[in-house]
N, C-alpha and C positions, 0 to 999 in steps of 0.2 A: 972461778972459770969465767971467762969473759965473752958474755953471751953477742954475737954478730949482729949487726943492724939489718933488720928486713930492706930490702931492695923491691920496690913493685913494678909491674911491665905491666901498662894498659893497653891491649891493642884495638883499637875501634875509636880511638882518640877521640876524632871531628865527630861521634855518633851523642846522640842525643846521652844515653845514659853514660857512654867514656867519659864526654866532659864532663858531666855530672859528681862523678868515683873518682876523675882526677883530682878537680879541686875542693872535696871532702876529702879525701888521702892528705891533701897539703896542708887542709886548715887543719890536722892534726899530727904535722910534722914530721909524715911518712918522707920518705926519697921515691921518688917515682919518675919511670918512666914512659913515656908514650909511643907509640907506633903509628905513624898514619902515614898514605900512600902520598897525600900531597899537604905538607908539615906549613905551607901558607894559607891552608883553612884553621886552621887552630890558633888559640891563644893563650897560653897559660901563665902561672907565674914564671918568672924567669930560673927558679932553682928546678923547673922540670925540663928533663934533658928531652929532648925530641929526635924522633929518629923515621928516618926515608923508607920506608919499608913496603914492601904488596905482596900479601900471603899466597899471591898467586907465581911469585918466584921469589924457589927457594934462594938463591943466592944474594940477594939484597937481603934476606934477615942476618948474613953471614955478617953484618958492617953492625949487627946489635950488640955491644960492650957484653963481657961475662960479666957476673956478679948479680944478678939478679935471682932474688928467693920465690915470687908467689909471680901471677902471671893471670892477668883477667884477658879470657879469651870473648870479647864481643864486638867477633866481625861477623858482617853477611853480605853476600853476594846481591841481594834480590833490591831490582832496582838499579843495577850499575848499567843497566840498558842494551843486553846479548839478550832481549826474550826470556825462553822457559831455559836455558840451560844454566839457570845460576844454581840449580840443586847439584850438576856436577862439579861449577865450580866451588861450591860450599866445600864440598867432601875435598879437591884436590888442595882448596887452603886449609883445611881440620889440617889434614896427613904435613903438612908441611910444617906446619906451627909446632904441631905433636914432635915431629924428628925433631925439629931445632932447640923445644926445652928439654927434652930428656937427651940432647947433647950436649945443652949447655949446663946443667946441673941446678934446672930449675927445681923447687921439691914439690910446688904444687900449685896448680891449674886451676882457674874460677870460672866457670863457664855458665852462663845465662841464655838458657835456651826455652823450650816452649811447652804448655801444658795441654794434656791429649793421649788418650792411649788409641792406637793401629788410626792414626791421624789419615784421612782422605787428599788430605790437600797437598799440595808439592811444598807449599812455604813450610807448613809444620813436620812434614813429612823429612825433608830436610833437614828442620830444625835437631829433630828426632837423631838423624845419621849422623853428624855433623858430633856430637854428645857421644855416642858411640865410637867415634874415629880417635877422638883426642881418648877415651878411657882405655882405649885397645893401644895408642900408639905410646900417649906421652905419661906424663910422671903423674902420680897422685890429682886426680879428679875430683872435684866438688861441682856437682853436676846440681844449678838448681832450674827448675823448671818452673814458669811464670806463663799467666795469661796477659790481658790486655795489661800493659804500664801505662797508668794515668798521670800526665803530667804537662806544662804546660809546652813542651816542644814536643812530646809523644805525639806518631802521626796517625795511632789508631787514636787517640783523645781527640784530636783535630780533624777526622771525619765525623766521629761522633757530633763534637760540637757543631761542623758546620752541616752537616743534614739539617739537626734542630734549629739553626738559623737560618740557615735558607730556604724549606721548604716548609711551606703553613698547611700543607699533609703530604703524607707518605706510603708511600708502598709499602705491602705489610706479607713480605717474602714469610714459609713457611721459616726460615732459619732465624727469624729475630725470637723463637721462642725457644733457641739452645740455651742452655745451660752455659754461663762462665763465672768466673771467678778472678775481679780483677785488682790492682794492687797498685798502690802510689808509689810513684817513683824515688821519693825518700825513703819509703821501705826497703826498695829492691838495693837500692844503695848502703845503705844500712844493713842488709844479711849481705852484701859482698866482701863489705868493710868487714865486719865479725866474725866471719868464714874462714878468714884468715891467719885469726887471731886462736881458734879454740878447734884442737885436734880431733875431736868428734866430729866434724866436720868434713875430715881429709876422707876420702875414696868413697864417698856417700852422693846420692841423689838425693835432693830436696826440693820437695812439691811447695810453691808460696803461692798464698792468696791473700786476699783481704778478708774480712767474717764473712761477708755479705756470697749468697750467691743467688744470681741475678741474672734472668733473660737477656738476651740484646733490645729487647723491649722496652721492658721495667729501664735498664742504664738510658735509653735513648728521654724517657719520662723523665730520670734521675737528671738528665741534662736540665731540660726543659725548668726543672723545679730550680735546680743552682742558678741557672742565666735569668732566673725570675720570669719565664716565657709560659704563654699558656701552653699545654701538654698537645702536642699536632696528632691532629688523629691519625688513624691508620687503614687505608684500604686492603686488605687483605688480596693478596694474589699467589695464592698459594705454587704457581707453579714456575713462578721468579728464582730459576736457580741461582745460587751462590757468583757463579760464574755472570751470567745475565748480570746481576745487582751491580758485579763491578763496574759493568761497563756504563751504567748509569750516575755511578755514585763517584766515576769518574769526572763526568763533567758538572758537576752538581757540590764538590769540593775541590782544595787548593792543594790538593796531596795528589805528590806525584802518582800517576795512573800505575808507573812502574814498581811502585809501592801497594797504592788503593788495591791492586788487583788481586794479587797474592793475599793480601791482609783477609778484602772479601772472601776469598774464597776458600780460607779455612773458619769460614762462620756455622758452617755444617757441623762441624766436629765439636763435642762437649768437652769444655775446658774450665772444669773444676777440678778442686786436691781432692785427690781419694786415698792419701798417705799423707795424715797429718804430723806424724813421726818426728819428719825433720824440721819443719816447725816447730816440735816441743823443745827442741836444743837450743833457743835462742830465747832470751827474758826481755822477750817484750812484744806486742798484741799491734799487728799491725792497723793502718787505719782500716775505717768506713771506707763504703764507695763513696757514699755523700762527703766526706772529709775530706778525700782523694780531690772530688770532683771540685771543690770550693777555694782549696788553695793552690788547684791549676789556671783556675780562673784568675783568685786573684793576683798570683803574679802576673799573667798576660795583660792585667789590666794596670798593675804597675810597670809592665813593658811598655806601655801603652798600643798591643798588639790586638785587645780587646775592647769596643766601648764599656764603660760600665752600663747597668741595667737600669733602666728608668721606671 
């Protein structure tokens, strides 16, 4: 019997983790497709087909070639600059993407969403629906749920980082002592790659973290120790809402506000695995947050996007 070549469909292409999965997809001689709204931000090898696409209308996914098997769904609205309504459009491109693979005879969906149970904020709140829409509408769901991704284009990493460099102390909001649990970005890419491959996988939720779980606090010190910087103290202002923070932390990093904001203001909510389940299915131990945090640095500094530490 002559087993078919897997076909993959990355949609979220131009995003930090798409291009990440696509060109780890290639350097193991996957076929792969991409989807992105405007295909002159991207750049991949030339055997990846690239395709014109916006989950926000259905009828340009109609120009996506049949034959495609698996299908990593990581788009998001938040940030495309309409305001607070990107939680509706998150939900109207879930439903859209959902009808288009289970009509094209996708068999199964990777979707990278967010960690958090009954979530406050609209971004994770969102994130949350969004997981829901594609399990209800389209083909076989591999739902995994992830907190901060550390890495060295990650723009929660790159607030992180630039708080600790730019500010020699800090406001010390009741929410930097949540609970999270965060994950380097070669992990998350690495359970999407595997997901793929091993059917225990297919119509399951899976909680990822790194070992480590860790205050917004303790990470902001974690920084402080990786970039070799003395630890910035902290004023305590206990009544610095989430909401408030953003708007600070807005002009005090290089991340767009239309980003910083949403990201802030699911800081309130605990985002640790409390289902380490799906985690056991995969053989192998993701990193440290110090891990995480050392070799985001050091690529930025082979970018030369970072000074090195003196």
């Amino acid at each position: 019997m002559v087993q078919l070549m897997r076909r993959t469909l990355v949609t979220g292409a131009s995003g930090y983790v798409g291009s990440r999965l696509i060109a780890e997809l290639r350097a193991q001689g996957e076929a792969v497709g991409a989807v992105a709204r405007n295909p002159s931000r991207v750049s991949f090898d030339p055997a990846v087909t690239v395709h014109r696409a916006d989950m926000l209308d259905p009828r340009s996914l109609e120009a996506i070639q049949d034959g495609y098997t698996t299908a990593y769904y990581l788009v998001h609205s938040m940030g495309r600059g309409n305001g607070a309504d990107y939680e509706s459009r998150d939900a109207t491109a879930a439903r859209n993407f959902a009808r288009f693979a289970a009509a094209r005879g996708i068999e199964q969906v990777i979707y990278l969403g967010g960690l958090g149970d009954q979530p406050q904020s609209q971004h994770l709140r969102s994130r949350q629906h969004v997981g829901e829409i594609l399990r209800e509408e389209g083909p076989a769901l591999t739902w995994f749920r992830a907190g901060m991704v550390v890495g060295a284009g990650s723009e929660s990493y790159r607030t992180l980082r630039s708080l600790v460099q730019r500010l020699p102390v800090m406001l010390a909001p009741a929410w930097l002592n949540t609970p999270t649990q965060a994950i380097a970005v070669a992990d998350v890419v690495r359970y999407l790659i595997e997901a793929a491959r091993m059917p225990e996988a297919r119509s399951r939720e899976i909680q990822i973290g790194s070992p480590d779980i860790l205050t917004y606090g303790r990470m902001l010190d974690g920084m402080a120790d990786a970039l070799e910087l003395r630890r910035r103290p902290r004023i305590p202002v206990p009544l610095l809402t989430p909401w408030l923070s953003s708007h600070w932390i807005g002009l005090v990093t290089p991340v767009d506000a239309g980003v910083a904001r949403p990201l802030i203001e699911g800081l309130s909510t605990e985002t640790t695995v409390t289902d380490p389940s799906g985690m056991a299915v995969f053989d192998f131990q993701p990193r440290s947050f110090e891990q995480a945090l050392r070799e985001a640095i050091r690529e930025e500094q082979q970018l030369g996007e970072v000074p090195p530490s003196s």
